[in-house]
C-alpha angles and dihedrals in degrees: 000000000000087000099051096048081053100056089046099052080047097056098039077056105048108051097102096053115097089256112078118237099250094054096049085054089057097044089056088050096051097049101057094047089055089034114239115235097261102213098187128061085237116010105199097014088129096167092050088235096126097258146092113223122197100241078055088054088052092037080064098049086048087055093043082057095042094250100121130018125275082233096066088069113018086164084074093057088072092162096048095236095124104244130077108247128201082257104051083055099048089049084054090049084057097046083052096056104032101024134242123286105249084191100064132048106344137134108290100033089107092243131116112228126196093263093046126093082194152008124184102152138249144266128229128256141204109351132064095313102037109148083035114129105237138183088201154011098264088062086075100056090212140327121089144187132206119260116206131348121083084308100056110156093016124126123258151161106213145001091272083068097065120066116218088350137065131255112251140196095180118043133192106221124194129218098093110068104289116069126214084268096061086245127131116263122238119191128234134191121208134171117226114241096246123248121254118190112226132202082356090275111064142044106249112248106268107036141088131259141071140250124212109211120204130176103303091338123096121196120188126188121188121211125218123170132069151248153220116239120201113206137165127213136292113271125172089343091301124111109193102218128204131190112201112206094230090055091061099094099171123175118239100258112226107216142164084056084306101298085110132036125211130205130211115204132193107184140166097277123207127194133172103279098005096260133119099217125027127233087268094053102258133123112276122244115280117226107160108145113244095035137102122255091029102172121220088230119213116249100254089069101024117196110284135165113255105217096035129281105310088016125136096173150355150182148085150320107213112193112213108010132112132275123290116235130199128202122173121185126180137172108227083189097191095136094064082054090234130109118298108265106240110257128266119226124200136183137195129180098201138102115064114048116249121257123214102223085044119085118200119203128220107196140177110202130153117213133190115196109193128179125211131165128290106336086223105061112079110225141188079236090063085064136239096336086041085234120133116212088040128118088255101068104133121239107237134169092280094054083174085067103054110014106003141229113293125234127184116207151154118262117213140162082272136002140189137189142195142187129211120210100004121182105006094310143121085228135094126248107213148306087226122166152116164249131254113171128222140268149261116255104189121212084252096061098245111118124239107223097186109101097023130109138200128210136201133177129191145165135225125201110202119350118182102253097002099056115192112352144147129223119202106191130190130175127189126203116231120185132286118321107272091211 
């Protein structure tokens, strides 16, 4: 049935060009029974995910007509010459039916095809050699997690287990010039809208901060500072977005009318495998070094950071899609007097309809958030440089106090969270959670971050000092540093 909707969209298309319909039709239908030299790994995999969709089949038709640009899929100019031929389609409408060929040619493999602007490699996820750099999928022996798509970073075993995106072995990661898209990277500064407490409880819409939420106390936290996105280019609608850990440059956020200070990290974040979510839908395993709760991993999914070395965050810009919703659930289970069960995340893109000129962002990111004294007041506890909020903050018995407890989430354009059987009760605590905003898609393709916001929401069980307590999170992206 896919086949013959193809054939359909391409015939209602082609029908201005010098060759008649019916003959182009054929044409598509001969060569695939004689097999057209492909000469490129993936011909009209415009977004570099390892597949041919349908709408990129029809992208290339629309360039071969002169319709669309040949930039807005270089992967269909498979011999470089600038222009979409009958053949280079014919070799996508293969790669649609039959799939694309992971093995050969594909982003990661550390060469630069024709299509591509760059190719440094990959690095292997969730199985014996995750954190290896690898050319191919062989390298990693076995494991996997999905790249792109609503379960970007989860665990898999094959391609059925990824919505909208592909299970991968090996994985190209950004943050170092060359995007997972095999794109060049292009940095970009943005302010934080900074963050204004409202009604003493909650962080006002619109501006950046958190509040962790305990059983009948509410602690909010405003964020001021910027940071440096590093991002790659539009393809297919898609921007694949990193956050390098140097580039987060938060304030220290007074807070309890100044008598405490409160400090907001991003940092490179490691679990067992690599992986944000497990085959059975639970968090992986944490293991950063520095943090409570840092996990010994087992040798078939050794410790690895998740975004890439020197990564906070990563993850996509989609244009016109809709919305990304987070939801977080986790037993506390205290009541039963046993361990916590890990949270479950889950995310849906559904709702609202998408809207072409709106980008929505899909973001892993781990925070910390630590309190100290006065922010003000230099201390031997702040470390050598008695400052609190620097990279020398010490690690102590009390980790929440200095650097925090670490939390890994997914960032969407809104997020919620709720705990089950908090504090020693039968009750709920939450849901809790809140809004981002979308972003700008501009006619040239490239995405406006100013204006938009990301939100995260996650849960903790038992923390030494905080007990049971949830943490929605939203930052908002102002303009351009003024400083």
């Amino acid at each position: 049935m896919r086949s013959v909707r193809l054939v359909e969209r391409i015939e209602r298309l082609s029908w201005t060009i010098t060759l008649s319909a019916a003959f182009f039709v054929a044409s598509v239908q001969t060569s695939l029974a004689v097999g057209v030299p492909v000469t490129s790994a993936c011909v009209g995999d415009c977004d570099r995910l390892g597949v041919v969709t349908v709408d990129e089949v029809v992208k290339l038709v629309a360039i071969a007509l002169g319709a669309e640009s040949v930039e807005l899929c270089g992967a269909g100019d498979a011999s470089g010459d600038g222009k979409v031929t009958v053949d280079e389609i014919v070799g996508a409408l293969t790669h649609a039916l039959s799939g694309c060929s992971i093995e050969g040619g594909a982003c990661s493999n550390s060469i630069v095809d024709a299509h591509e602007g760059c190719d440094d490699g990959g690095v292997c996820i969730g199985g014996p050699l995750a954190g290896r750099a690898c050319t191919s999928e062989a390298q990693c022996l076995s494991g996997g997690a999905c790249f792109g798509g609503l379960d970007d970073l989860r665990a898999c075993e094959s391609d059925d287990d990824c919505r909208n995106g592909l299970c991968r072995r090996c994985r190209p990661v950004g943050g170092d010039g060359c995007a997972a898209n095999c794109t060049p990277e292009t940095e970009t500064a943005v302010d934080l809208v900074a963050g204004s407490i409202e009604d003493g409880v909650d962080i006002a819409p619109g501006t950046s901060g958190a509040v962790q939420i305990r059983p009948y106390l509410y602690f909010p936290v405003p964020f001021t500072g910027s940071l440096i996105l590093t991002m790659g280019q539009t393809l297919d609608k898609v921007t694949p977005l990193t956050l390098r850990a140097e580039n987060v440059r938060l304030d220290p956020s007074p807070i309890l009318g100044g008598t405490a200070c409160a400090c907001s990290r991003f940092p490179e974040t490691s679990t067992c495998g690599g992986t944000i979510i497990d085959l059975d839908g639970t968090a992986s395993l944490g293991c950063t070094a520095g943090f409570e709760d840092s996990t010994t991993c087992p040798a078939d999914r050794p410790c690895a950071p998740v975004n890439g070395a020197g990564n906070a965050g990563s993850g996509f810009i989609t244009c016109g899609a809709p919305p990304n919703h987070i939801d977080a659930v986790q037993d506390c289970n205290a009541r039963r007097g046993g361990d916590p069960l890990p949270p479950v995340v889950s995310v849906q893109s559904e709702g609202n309809p998408g809207v072409a000129n709106l980008g929505h962002a899909l973001l892993t990111m781990a925070n910390a958030i630590g309190i100290a004294g006065p922010c003000s007041d230099a201390s031997d506890e702040y470390g050598v440089d008695g400052e609190f909020c620097t990279m020398d903050d010490p690690v102590s018995s009390l980790p929440q106090y200095n650097r925090g407890a670490l939390s890994l989430s997914v960032f969407g354009t809104d997020a919620v969270a709720t705990i089950v059987n908090p504090a020693d009760s039968d009750d709920f605590l939450g849901p809790f959670g809140m809004e981002g905003a979308p972003f700008t898609c501009q006619a040239d393709g490239s995405v406006d971050v100013s204006g938009g916001g990301i939100a995260a929401a996650f849960t903790a069980c038992d923390s030494p000092n905080v007990g049971d307590s949830i943490t929605p999170m939203v930052l908002f992206f102002d303009r351009a540093p003024t400083l």
